[in-house]
N, C-alpha and C positions, 0 to 999 in steps of 0.2 A: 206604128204609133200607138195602138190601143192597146198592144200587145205588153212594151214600156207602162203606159197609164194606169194598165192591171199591174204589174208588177209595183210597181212605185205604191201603188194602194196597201199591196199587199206586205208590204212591208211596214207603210204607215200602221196596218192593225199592227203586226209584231212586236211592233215598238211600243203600242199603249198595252198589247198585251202584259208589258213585261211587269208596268206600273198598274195593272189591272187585274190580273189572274193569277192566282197563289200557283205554288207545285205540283198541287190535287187536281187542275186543270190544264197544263200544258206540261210538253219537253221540252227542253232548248237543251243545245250541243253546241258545239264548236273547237274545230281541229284547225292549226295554222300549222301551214307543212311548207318546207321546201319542194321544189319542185321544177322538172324538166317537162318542157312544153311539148315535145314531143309523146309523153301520155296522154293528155288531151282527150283523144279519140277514147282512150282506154276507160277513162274518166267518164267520158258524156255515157260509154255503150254498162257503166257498173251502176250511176246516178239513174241510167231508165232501167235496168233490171230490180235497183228499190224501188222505185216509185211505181212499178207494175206488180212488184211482191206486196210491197202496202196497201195497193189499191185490191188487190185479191185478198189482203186480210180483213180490211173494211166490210168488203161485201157480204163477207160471212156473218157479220152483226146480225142479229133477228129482232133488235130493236133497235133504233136508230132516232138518239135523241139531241144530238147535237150535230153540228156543221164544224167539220177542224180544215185546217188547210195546212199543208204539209209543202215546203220548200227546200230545195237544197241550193245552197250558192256557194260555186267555186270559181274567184276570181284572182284577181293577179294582184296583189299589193302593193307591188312594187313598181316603178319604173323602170322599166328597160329587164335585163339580167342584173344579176347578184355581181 
């Protein structure tokens, strides 16, 4: 349940970020893809090799002036199959 509570939060910032932060302070992307569930696995094991390759880029900062939070969401759009 807390785990949701963060996430749900974190999304609420995203969302004032968009109406809040010019381009000079954030990235936003978005890819809508067709898709076989059976990748899944392939998907969760490429989303933690970025988020462990971003988190080793960060740490090489030698000044550290802001706080960013970095998400990635891949969910299902649709009901059922296509």
């Amino acid at each position: 349940m807390a785990l949701r509570r963060f996430h749900s939060e974190v999304l609420r910032k995203a969302l004032e970020s968009i109406e809040t932060q010019g381009p000079q302070e954030k990235v936003i992307g978005s890819e809508t893809v067709a898709f076989d569930l059976e990748q899944l696995d392939e998907v969760r094991q490429r989303v933690d090799e970025f988020l462990t390759a971003m988190s080793a880029l960060t740490q090489k900062a030698k000044k550290k002036t802001r706080i960013y939070n970095l998400s990635v969401l891949f969910f299902n759009l649709t009901k059922g199959d296509l």
